[in-house]
C-alpha positions in Angstrom: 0.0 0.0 0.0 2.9 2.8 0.2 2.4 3.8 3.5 4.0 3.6 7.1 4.2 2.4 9.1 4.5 -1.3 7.6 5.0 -4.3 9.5 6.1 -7.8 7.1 5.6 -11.1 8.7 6.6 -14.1 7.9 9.4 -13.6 5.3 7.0 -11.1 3.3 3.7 -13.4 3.5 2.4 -11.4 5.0 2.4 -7.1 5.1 0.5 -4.8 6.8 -0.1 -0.8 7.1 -1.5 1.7 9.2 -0.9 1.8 12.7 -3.8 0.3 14.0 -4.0 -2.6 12.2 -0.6 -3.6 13.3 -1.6 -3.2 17.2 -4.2 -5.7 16.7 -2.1 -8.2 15.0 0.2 -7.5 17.3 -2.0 -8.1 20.1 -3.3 -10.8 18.5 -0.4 -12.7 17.9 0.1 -13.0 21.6 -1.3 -15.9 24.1 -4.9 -15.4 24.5 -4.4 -15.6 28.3 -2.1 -12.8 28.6 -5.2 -11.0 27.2 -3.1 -8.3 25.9 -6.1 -8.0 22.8 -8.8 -8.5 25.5 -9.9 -11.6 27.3 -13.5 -11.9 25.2 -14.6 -10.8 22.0 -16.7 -8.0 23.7 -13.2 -6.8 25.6 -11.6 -7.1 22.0 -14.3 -5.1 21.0 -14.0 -2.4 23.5 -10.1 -2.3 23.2 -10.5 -1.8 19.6 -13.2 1.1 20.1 -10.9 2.8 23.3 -8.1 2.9 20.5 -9.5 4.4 17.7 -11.5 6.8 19.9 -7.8 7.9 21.3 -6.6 8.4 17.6 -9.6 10.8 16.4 -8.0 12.1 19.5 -5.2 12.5 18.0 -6.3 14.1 14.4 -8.2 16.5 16.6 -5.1 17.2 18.0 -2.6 17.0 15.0 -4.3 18.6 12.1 -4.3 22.0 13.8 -0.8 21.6 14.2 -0.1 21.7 10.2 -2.8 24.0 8.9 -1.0 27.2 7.3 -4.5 29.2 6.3 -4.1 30.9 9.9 -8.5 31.3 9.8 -8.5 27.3 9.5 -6.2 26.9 11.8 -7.7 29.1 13.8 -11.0 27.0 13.5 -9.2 24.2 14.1 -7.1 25.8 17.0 -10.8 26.5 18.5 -12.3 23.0 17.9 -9.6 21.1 19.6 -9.6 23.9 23.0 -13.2 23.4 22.9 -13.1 19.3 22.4 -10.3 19.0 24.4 -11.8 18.5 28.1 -15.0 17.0 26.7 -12.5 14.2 25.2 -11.1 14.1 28.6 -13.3 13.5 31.1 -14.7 11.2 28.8 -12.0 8.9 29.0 -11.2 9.6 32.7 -15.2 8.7 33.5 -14.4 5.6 31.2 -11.1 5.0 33.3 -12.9 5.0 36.3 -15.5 3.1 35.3 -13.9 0.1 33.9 -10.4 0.6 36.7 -8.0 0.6 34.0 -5.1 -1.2 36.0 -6.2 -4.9 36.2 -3.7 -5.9 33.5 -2.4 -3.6 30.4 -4.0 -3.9 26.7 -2.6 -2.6 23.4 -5.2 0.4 23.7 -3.8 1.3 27.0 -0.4 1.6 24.7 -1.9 3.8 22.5 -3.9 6.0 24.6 -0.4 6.6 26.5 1.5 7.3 23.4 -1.8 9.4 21.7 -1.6 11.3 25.3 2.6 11.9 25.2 2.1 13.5 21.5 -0.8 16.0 22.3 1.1 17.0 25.6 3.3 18.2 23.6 1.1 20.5 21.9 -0.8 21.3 25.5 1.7 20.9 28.3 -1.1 21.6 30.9 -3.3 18.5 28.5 -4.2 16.4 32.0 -3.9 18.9 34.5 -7.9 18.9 35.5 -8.2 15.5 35.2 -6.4 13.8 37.9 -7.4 10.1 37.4 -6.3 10.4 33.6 -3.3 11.7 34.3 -2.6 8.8 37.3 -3.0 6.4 34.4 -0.7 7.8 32.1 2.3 8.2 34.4 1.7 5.0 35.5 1.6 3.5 32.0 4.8 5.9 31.0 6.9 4.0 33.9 5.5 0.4 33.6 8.5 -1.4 33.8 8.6 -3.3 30.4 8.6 0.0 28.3 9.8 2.6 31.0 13.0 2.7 29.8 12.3 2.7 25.9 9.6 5.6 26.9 12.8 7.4 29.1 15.4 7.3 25.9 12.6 8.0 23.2 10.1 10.1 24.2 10.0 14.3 25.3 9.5 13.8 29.4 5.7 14.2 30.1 4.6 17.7 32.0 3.0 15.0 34.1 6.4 14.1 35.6 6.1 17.4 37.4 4.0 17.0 40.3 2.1 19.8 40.8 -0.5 21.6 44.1 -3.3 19.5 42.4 -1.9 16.3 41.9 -2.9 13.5 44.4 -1.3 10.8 43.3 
């Protein structure tokens, strides 16, 4: 297809693009009872739907960042602020709904990742939404990527406790 990222399998028997689509293979391609793509087809389900509602995150997030008509980016500027928190507590009422730290799925990977990238654009991103940002510095320092996320990623604004944080 042309695109990246690309992940070939198998000595080229298999290829696959776009980001997504790798995760789930990914996950998939694990043992079922590490549960890493979700333990049942309706936590498969809801894994899928947690990941791609963090990526239209994401675009929200992104396209405003490369628009050079400053009144479209302006819009978009003004659609992201104003979708921002909604977004949020969304996924933190979501978070606490479902706990969130039982065990770790490949959407908790992306949510983390979606969250480091727009943090970047927002340092203050999690700063009213204290559950949220619990989750994503403990999912930043898990201890099988804490190191990869310490060498390759900017550090979060979340690593800088602040009055409000109660963690």
């Amino acid at each position: 297809m042309g695109q990246v990222p690309y992940l070939e399998v198998d000595d080229g028997k298999l290829s696959i693009c776009q980001t997504l689509a790798i995760c789930r293979y990914l996950a998939k391609s694990l043992k079922a009872s590490d549960y890493f793509g979700g333990a049942t087809k309706s936590d498969a389900a809801k894994c899928d739907m947690y990941a791609e509602t963090f990526m239209d995150f994401f675009t929200i997030a992104v396209e405003r960042m490369f628009e050079k008509d400053p009144d479209i980016k302006a819009k978009k500027d003004e659609k992201f602020e104003k979708q921002c928190p909604i977004r949020l507590k969304i996924f933190e009422d979501h978070l606490k709904k479902n706990g969130g730290e039982n065990f770790v799925l490949w959407c908790d990977l992306v949510a983390v990742a979606v969250l480091s990238m727009v943090e970047e654009t927002k340092a203050d991103l999690l700063h009213d939404f204290p559950d949220l940002r619990h989750y994503y510095r403990n999912m930043r320092n898990l201890p099988e990527i804490k190191d990869y996320v310490a060498q390759s990623w900017p550090p979060a604004a979340t690593d800088q406790p602040d009055q409000t944080d109660q963690d």
